[in-house]
N, CA, C and O atoms as a Tripos MOL2 file, in Angstrom:
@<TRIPOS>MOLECULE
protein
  300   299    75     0     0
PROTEIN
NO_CHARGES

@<TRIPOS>ATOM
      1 N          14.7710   -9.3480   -8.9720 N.3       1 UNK1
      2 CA         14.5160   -8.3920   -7.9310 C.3       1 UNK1
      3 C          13.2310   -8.7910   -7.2050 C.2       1 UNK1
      4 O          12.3470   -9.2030   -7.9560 O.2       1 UNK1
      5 N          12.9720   -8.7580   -6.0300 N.am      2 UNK2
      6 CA         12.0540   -9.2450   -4.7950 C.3       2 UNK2
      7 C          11.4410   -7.9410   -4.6920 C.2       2 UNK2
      8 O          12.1120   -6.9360   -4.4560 O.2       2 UNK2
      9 N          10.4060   -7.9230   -4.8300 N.am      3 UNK3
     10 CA          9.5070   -6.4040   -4.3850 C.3       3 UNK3
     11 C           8.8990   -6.5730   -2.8930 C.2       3 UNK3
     12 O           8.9220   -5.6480   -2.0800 O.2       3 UNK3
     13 N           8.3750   -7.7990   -2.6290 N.am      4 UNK4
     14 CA          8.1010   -7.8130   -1.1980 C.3       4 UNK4
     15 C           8.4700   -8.6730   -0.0630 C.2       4 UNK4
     16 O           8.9390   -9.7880   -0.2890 O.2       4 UNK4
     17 N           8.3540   -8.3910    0.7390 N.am      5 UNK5
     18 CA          8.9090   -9.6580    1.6960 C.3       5 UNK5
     19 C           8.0990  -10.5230    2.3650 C.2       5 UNK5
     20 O           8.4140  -10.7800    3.5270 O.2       5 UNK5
     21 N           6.9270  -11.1380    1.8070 N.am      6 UNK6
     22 CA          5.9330  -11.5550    2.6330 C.3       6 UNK6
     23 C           6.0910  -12.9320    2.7920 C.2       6 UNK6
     24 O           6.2280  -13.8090    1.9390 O.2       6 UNK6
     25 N           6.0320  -13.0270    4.6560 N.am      7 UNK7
     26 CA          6.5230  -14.0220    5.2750 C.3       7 UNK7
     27 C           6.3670  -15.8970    4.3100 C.2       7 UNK7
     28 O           5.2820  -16.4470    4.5000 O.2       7 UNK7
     29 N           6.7190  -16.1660    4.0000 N.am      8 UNK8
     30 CA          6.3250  -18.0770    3.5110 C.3       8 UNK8
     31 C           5.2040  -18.4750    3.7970 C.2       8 UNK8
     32 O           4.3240  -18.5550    2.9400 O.2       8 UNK8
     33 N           5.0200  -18.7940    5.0240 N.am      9 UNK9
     34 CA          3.6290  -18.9020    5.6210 C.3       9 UNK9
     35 C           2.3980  -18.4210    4.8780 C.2       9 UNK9
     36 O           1.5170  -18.8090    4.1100 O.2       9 UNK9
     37 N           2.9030  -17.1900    5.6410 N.am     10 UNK10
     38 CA          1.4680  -16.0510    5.4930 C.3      10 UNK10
     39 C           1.1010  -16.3460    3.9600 C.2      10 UNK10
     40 O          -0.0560  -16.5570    3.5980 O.2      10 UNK10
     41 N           2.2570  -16.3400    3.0550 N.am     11 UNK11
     42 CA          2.1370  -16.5390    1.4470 C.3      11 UNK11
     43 C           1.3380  -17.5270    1.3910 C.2      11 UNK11
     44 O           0.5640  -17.4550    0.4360 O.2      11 UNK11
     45 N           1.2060  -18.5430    2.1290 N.am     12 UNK12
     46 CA          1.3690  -19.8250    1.4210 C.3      12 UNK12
     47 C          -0.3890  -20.0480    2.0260 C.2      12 UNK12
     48 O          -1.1780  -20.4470    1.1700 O.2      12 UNK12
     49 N          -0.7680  -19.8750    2.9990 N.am     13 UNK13
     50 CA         -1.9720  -19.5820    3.7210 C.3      13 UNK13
     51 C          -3.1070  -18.8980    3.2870 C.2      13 UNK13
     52 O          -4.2950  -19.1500    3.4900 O.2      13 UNK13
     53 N          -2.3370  -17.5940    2.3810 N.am     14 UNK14
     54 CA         -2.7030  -17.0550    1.7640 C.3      14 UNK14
     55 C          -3.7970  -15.7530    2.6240 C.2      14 UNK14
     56 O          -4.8630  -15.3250    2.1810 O.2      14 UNK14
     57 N          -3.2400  -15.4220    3.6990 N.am     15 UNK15
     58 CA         -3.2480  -14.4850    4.3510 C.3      15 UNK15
     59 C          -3.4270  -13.1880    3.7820 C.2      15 UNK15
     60 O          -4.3950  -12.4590    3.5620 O.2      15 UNK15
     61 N          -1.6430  -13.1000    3.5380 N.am     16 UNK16
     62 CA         -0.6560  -11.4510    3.0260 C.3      16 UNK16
     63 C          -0.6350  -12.1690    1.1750 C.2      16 UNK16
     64 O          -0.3970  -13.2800    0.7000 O.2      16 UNK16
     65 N          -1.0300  -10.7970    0.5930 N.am     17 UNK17
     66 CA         -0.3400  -10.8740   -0.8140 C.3      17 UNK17
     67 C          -0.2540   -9.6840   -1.2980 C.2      17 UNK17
     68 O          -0.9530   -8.8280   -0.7540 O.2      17 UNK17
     69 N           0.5140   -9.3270   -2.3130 N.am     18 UNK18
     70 CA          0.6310   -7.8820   -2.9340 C.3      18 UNK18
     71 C          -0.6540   -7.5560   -3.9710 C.2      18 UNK18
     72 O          -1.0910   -8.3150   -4.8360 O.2      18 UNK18
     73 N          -1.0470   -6.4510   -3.6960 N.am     19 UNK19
     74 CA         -1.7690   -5.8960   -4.4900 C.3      19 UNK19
     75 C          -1.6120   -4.7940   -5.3860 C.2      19 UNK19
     76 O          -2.4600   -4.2960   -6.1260 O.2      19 UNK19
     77 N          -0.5520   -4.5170   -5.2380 N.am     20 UNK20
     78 CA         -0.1050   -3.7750   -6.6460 C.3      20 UNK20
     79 C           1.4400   -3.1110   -6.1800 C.2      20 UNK20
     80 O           1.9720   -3.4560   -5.1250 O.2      20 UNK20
     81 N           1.9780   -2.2570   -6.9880 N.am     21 UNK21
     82 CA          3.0540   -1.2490   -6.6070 C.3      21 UNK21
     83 C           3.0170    0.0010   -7.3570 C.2      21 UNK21
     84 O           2.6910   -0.1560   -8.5340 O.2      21 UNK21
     85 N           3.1440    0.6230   -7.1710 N.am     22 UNK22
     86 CA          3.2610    2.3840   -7.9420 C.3      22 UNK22
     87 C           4.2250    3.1750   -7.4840 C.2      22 UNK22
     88 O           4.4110    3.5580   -6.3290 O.2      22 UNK22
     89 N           4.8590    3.4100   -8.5010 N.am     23 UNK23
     90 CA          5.9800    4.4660   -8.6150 C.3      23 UNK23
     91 C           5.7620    5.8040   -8.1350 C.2      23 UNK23
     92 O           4.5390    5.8300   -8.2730 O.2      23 UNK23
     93 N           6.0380    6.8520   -7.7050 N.am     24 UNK24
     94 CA          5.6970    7.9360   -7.2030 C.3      24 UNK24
     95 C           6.5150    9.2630   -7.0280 C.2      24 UNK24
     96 O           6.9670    9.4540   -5.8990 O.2      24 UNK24
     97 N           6.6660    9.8270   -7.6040 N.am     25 UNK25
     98 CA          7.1290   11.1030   -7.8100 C.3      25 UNK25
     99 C           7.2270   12.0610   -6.3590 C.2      25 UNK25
    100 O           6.3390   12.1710   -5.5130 O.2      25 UNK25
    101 N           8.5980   12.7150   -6.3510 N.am     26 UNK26
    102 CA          8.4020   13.7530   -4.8490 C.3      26 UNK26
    103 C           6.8540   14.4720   -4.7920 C.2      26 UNK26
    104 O           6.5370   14.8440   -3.6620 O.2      26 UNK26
    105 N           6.0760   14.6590   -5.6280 N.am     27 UNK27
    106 CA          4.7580   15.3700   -5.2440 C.3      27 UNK27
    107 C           3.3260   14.6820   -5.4850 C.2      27 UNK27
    108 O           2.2200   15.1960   -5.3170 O.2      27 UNK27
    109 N           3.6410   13.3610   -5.9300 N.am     28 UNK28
    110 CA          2.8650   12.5020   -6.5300 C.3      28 UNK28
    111 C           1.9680   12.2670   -5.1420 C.2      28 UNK28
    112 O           2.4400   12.2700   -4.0050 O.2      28 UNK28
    113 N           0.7640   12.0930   -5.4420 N.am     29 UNK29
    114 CA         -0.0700   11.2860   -4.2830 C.3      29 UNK29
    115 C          -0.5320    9.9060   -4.8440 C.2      29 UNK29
    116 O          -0.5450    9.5360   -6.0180 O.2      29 UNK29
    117 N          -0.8360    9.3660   -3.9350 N.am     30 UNK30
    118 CA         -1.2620    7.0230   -4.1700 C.3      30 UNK30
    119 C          -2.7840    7.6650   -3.9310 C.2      30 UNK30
    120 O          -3.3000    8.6240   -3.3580 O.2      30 UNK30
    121 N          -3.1720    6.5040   -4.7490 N.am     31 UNK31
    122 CA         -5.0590    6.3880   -5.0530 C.3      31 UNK31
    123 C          -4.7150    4.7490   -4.3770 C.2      31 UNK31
    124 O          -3.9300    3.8780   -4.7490 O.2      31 UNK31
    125 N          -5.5830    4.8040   -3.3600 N.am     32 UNK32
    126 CA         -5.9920    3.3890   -2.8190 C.3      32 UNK32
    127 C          -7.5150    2.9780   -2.9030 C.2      32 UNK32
    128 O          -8.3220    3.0090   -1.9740 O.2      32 UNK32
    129 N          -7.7330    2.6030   -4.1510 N.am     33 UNK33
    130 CA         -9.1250    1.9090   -4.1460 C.3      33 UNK33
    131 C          -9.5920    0.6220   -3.5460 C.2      33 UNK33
    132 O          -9.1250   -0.4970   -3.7560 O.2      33 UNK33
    133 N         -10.3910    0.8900   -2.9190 N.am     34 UNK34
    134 CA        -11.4050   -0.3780   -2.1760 C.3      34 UNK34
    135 C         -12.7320    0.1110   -2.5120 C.2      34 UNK34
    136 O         -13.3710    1.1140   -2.1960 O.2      34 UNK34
    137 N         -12.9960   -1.0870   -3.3850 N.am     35 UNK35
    138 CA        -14.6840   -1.3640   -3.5810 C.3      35 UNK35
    139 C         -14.5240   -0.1910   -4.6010 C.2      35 UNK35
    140 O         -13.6370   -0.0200   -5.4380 O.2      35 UNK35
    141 N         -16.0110    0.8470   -4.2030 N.am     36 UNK36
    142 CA        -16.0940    1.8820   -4.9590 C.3      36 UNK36
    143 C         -15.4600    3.3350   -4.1330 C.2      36 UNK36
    144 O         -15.6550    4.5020   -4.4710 O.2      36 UNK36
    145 N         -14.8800    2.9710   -3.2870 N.am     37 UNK37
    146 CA        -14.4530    4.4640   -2.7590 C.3      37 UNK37
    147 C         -12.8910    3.9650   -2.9550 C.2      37 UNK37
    148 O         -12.3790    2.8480   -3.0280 O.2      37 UNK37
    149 N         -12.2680    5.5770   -3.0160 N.am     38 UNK38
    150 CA        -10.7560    5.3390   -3.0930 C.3      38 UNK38
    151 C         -10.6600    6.5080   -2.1530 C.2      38 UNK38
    152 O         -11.4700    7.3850   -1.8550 O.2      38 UNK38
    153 N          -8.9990    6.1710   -1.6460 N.am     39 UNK39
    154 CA         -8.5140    7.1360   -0.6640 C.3      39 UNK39
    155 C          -7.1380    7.6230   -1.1750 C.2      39 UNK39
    156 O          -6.2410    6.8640   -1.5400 O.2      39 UNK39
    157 N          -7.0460    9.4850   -1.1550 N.am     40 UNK40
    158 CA         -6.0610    9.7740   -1.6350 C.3      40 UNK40
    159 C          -5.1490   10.1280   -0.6970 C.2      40 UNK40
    160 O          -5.5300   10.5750    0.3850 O.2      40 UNK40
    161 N          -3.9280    9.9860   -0.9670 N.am     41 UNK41
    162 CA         -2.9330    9.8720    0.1920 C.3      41 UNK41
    163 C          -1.6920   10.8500   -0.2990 C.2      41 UNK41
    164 O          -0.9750   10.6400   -1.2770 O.2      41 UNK41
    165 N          -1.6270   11.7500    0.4330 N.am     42 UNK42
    166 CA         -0.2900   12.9200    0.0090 C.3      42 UNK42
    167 C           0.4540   12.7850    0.5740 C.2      42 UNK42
    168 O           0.2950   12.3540    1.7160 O.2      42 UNK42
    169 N           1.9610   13.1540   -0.0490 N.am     43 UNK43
    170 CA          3.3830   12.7730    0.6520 C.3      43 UNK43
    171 C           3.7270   12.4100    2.1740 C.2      43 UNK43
    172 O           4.3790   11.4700    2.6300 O.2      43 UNK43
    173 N           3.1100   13.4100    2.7690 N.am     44 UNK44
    174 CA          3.1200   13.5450    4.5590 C.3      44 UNK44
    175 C           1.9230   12.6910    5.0040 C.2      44 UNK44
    176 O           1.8700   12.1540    6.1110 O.2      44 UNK44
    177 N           1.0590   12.6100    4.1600 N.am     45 UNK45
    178 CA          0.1890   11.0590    4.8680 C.3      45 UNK45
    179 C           0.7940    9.7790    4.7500 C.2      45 UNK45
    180 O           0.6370    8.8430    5.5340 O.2      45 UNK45
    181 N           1.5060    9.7920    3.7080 N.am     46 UNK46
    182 CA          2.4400    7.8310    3.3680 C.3      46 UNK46
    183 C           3.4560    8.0890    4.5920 C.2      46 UNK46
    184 O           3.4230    7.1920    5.4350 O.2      46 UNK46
    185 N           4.1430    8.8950    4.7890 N.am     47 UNK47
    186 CA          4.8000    8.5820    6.0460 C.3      47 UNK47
    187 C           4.7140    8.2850    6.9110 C.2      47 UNK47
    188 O           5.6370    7.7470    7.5230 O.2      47 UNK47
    189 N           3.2840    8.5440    7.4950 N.am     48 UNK48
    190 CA          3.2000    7.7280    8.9020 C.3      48 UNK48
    191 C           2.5780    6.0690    8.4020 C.2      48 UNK48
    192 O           2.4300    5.3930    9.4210 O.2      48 UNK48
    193 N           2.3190    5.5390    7.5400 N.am     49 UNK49
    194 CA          2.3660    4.1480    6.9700 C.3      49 UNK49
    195 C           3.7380    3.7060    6.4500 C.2      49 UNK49
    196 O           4.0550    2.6050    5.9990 O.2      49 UNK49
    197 N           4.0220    4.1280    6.5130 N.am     50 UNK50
    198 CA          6.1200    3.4220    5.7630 C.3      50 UNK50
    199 C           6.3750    3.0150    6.9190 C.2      50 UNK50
    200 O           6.3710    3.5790    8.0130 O.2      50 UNK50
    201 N           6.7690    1.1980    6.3450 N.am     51 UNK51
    202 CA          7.6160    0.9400    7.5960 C.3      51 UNK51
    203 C           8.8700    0.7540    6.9880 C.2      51 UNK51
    204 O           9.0000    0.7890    5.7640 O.2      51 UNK51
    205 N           9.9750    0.5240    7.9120 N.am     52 UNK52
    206 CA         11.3060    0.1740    7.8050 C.3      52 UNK52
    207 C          11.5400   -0.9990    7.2530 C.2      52 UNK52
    208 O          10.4900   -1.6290    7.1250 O.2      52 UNK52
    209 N          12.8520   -1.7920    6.7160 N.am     53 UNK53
    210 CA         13.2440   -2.8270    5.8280 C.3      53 UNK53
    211 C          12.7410   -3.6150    6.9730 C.2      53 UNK53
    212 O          12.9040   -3.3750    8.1690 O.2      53 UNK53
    213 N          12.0360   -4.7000    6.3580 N.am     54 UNK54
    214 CA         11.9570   -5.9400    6.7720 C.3      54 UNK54
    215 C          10.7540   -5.5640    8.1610 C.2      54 UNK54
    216 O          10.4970   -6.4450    8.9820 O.2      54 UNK54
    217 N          10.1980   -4.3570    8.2410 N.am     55 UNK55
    218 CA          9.0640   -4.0550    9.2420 C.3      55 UNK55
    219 C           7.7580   -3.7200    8.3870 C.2      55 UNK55
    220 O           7.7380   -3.4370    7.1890 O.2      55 UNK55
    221 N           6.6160   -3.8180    9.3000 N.am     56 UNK56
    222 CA          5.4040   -3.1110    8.3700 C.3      56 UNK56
    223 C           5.1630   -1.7910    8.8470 C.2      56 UNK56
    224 O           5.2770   -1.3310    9.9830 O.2      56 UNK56
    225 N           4.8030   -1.2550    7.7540 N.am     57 UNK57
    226 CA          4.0300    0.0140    8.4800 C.3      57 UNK57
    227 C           2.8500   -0.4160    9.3750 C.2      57 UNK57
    228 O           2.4980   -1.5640    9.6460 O.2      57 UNK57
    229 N           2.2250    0.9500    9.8440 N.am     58 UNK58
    230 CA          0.9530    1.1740   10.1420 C.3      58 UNK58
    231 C          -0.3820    0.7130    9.0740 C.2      58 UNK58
    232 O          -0.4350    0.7650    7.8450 O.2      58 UNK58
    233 N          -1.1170    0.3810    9.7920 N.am     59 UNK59
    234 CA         -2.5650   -0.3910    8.8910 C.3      59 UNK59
    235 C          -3.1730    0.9370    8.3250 C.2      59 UNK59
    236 O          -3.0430    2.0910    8.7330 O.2      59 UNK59
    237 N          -3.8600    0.4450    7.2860 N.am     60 UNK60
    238 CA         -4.6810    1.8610    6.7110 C.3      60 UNK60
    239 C          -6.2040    2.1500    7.3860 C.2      60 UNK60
    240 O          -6.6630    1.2660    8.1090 O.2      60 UNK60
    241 N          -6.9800    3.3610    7.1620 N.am     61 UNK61
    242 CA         -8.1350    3.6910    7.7450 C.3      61 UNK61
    243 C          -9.0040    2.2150    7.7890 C.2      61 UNK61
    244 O          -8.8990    1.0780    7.3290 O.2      61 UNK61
    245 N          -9.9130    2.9870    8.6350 N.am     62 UNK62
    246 CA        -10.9580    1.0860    8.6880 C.3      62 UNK62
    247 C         -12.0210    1.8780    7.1420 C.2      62 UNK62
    248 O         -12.6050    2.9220    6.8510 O.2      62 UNK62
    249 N         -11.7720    0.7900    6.6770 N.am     63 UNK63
    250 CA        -12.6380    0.6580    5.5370 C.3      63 UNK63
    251 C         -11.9640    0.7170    3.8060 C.2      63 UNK63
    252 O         -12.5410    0.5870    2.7260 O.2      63 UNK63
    253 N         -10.1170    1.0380    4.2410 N.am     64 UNK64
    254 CA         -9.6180    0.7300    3.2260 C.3      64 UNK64
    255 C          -8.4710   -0.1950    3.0690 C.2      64 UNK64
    256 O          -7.5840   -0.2040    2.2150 O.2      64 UNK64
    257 N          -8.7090   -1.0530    4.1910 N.am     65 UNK65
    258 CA         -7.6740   -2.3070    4.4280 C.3      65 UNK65
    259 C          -8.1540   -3.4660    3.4950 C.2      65 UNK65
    260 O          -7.4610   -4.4790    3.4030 O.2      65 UNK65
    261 N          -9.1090   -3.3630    2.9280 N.am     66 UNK66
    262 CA         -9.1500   -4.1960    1.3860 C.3      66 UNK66
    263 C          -8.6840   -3.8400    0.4550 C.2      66 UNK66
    264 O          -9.6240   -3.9190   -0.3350 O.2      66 UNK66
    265 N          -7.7850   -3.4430   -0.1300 N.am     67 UNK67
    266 CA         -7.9760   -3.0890   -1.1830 C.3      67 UNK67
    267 C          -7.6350   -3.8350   -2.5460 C.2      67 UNK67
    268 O          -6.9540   -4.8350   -2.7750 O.2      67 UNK67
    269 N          -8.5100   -2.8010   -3.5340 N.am     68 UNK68
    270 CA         -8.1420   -3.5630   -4.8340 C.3      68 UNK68
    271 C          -7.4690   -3.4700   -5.9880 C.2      68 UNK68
    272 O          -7.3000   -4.2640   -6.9130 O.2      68 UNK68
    273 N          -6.9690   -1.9410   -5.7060 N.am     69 UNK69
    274 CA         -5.7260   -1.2840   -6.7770 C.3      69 UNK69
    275 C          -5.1270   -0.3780   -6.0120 C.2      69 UNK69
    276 O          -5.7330    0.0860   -5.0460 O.2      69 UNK69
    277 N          -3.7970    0.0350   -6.3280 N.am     70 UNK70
    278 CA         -3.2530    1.1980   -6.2690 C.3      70 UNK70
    279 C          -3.2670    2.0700   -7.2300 C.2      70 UNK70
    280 O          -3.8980    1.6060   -8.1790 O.2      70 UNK70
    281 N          -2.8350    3.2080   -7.4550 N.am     71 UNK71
    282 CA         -1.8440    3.8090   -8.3800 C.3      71 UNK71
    283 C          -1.7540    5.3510   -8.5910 C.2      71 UNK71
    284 O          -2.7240    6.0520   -8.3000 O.2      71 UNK71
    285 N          -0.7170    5.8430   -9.0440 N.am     72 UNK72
    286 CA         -0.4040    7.2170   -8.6480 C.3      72 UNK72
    287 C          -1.1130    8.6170   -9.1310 C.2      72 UNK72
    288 O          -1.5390    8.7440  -10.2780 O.2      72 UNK72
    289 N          -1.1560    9.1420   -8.6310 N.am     73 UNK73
    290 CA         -2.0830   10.3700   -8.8830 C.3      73 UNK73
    291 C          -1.2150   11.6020   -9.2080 C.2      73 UNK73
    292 O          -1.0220   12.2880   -8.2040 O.2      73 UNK73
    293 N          -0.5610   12.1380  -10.4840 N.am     74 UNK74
    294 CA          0.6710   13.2330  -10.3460 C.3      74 UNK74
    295 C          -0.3290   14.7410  -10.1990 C.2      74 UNK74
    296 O          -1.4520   15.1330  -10.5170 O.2      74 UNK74
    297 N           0.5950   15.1180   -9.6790 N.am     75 UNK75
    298 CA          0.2280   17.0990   -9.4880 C.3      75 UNK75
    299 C           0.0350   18.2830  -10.6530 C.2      75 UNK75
    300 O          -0.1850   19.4470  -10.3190 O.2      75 UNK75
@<TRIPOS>BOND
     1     1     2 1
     2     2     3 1
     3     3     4 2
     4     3     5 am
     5     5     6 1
     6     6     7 1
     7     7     8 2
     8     7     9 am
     9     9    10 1
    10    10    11 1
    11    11    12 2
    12    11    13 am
    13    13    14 1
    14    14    15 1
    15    15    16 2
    16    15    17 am
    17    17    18 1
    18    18    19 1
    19    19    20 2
    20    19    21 am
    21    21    22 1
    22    22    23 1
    23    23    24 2
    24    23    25 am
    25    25    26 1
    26    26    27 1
    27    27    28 2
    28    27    29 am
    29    29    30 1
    30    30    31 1
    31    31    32 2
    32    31    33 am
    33    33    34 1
    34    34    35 1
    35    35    36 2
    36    35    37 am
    37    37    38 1
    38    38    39 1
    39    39    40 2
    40    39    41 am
    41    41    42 1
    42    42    43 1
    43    43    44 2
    44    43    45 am
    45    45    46 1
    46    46    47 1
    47    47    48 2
    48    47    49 am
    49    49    50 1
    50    50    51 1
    51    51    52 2
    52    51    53 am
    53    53    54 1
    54    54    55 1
    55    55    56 2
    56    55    57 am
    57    57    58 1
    58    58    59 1
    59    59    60 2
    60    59    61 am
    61    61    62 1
    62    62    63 1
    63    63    64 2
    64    63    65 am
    65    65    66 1
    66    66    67 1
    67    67    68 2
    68    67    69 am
    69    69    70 1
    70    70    71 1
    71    71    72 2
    72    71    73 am
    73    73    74 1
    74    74    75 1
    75    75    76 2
    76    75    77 am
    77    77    78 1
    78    78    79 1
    79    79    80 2
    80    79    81 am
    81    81    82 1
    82    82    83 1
    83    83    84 2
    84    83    85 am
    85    85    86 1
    86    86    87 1
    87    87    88 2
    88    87    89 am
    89    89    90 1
    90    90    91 1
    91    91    92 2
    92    91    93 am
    93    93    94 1
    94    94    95 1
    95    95    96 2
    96    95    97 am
    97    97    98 1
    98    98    99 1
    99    99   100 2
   100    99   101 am
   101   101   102 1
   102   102   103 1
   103   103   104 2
   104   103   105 am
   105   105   106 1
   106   106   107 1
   107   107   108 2
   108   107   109 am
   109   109   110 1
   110   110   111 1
   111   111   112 2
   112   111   113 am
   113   113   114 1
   114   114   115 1
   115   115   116 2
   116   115   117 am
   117   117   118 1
   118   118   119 1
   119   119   120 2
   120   119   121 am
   121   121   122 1
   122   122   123 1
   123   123   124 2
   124   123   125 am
   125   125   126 1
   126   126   127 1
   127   127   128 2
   128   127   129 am
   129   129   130 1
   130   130   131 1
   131   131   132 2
   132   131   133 am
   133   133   134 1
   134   134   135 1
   135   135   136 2
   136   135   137 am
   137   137   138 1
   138   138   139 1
   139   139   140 2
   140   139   141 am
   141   141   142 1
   142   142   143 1
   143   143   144 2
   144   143   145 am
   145   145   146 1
   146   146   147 1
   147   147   148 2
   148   147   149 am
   149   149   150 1
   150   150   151 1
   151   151   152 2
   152   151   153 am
   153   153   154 1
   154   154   155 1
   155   155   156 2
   156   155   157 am
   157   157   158 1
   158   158   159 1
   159   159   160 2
   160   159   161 am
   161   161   162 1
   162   162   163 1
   163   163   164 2
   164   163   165 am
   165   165   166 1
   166   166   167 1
   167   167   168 2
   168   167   169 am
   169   169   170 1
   170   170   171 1
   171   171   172 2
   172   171   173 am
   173   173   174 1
   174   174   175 1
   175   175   176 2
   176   175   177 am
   177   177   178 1
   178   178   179 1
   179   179   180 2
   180   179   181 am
   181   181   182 1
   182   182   183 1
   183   183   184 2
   184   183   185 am
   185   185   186 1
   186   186   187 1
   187   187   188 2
   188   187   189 am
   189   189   190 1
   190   190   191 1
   191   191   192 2
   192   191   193 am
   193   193   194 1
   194   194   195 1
   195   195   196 2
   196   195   197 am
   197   197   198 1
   198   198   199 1
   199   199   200 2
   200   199   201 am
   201   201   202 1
   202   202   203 1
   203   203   204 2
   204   203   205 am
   205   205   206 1
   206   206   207 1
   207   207   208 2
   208   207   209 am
   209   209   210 1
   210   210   211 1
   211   211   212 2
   212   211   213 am
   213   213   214 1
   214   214   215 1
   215   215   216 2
   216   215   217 am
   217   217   218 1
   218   218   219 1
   219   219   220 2
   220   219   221 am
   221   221   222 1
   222   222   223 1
   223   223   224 2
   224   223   225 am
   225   225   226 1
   226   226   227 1
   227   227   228 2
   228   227   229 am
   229   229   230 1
   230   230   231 1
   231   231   232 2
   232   231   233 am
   233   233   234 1
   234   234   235 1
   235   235   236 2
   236   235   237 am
   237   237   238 1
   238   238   239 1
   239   239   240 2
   240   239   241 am
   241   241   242 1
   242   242   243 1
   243   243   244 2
   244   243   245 am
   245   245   246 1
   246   246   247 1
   247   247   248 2
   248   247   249 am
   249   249   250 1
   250   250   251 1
   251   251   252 2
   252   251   253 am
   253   253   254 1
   254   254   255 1
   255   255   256 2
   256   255   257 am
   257   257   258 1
   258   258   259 1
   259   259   260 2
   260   259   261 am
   261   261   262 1
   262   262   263 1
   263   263   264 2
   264   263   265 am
   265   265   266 1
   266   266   267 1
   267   267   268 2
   268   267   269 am
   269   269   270 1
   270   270   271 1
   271   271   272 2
   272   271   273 am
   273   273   274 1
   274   274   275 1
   275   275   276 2
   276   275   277 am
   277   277   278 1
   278   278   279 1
   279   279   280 2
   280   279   281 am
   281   281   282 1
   282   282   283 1
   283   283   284 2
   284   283   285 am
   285   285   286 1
   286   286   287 1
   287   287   288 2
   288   287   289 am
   289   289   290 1
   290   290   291 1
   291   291   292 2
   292   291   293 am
   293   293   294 1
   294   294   295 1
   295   295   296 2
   296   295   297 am
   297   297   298 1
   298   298   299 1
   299   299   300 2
@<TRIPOS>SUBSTRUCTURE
     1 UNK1         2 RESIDUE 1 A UNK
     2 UNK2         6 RESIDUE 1 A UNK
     3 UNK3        10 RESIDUE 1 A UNK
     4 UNK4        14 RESIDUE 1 A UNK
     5 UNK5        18 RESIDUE 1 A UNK
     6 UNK6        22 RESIDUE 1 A UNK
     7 UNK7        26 RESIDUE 1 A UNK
     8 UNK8        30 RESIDUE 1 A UNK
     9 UNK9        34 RESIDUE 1 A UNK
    10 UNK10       38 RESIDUE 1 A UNK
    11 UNK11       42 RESIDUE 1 A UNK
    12 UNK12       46 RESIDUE 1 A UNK
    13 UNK13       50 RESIDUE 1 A UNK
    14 UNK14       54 RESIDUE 1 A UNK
    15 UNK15       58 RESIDUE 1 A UNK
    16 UNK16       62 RESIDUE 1 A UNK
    17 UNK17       66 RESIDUE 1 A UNK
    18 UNK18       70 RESIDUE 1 A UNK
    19 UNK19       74 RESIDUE 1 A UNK
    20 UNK20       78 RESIDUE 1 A UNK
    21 UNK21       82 RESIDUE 1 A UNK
    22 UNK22       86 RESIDUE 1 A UNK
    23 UNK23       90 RESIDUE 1 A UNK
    24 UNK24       94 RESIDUE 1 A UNK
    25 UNK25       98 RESIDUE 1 A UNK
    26 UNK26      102 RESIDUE 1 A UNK
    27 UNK27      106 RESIDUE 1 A UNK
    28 UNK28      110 RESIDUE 1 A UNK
    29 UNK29      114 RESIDUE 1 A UNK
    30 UNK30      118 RESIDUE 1 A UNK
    31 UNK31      122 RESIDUE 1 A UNK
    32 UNK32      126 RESIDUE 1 A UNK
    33 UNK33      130 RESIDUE 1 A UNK
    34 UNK34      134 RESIDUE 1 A UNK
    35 UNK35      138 RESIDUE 1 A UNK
    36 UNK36      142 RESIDUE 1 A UNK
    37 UNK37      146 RESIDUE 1 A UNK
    38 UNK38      150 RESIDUE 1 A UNK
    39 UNK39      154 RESIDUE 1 A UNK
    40 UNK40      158 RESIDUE 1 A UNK
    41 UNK41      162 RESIDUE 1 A UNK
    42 UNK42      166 RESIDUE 1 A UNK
    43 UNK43      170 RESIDUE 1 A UNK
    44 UNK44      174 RESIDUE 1 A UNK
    45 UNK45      178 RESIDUE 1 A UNK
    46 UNK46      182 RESIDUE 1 A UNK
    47 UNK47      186 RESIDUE 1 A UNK
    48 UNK48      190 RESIDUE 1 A UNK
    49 UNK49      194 RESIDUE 1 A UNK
    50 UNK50      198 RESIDUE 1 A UNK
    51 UNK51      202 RESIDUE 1 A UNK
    52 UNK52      206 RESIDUE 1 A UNK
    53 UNK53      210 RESIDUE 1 A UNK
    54 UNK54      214 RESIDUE 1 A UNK
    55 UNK55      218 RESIDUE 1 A UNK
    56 UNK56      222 RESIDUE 1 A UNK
    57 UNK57      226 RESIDUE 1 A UNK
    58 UNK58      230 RESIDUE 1 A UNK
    59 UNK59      234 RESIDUE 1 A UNK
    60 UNK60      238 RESIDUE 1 A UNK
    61 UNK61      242 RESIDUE 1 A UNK
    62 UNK62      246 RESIDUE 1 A UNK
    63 UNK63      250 RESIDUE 1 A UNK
    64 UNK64      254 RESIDUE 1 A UNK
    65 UNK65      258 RESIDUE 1 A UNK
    66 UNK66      262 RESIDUE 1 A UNK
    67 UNK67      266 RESIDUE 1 A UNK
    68 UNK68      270 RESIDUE 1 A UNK
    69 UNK69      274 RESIDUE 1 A UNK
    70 UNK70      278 RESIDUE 1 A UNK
    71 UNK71      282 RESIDUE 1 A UNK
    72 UNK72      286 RESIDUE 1 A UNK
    73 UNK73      290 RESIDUE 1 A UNK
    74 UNK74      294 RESIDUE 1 A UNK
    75 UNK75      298 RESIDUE 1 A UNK
């Protein structure tokens, strides 16, 4: 199973790479850590970042487009 689709190139350049994946529950919120701050993200905030198969979403706030973990936060 392929979890992401990141272009050959970009892979290989070393551009784009995955930094994690997390599972997520209908009420679950994502912890996006960069550095020492993390940003929490609730159901109706990941939606306007989801993109479609084979599209990207939207970029994240300026200052958490590094990041260095994900992972899920349950209710």
């Amino acid at each position: 199973m392929k979890l992401n689709e990141i272009p050959p190139a970009a892979r290989k350049a070393g551009t784009e790479w995955l930094v994690g994946a997390a599972v997520l529950g209908p009420k679950d919120e994502l912890l996006i850590h960069s550095g020492a701050r993390y940003l929490r993200m609730k159901p109706r905030d990941l939606e306007a970042h989801l993109g479609e198969r084979a599209r990207r979403g939207r970029r994240l706030p300026r200052g958490y487009q590094r990041v260095d973990r994900v992972e899920s936060a349950g209710r």
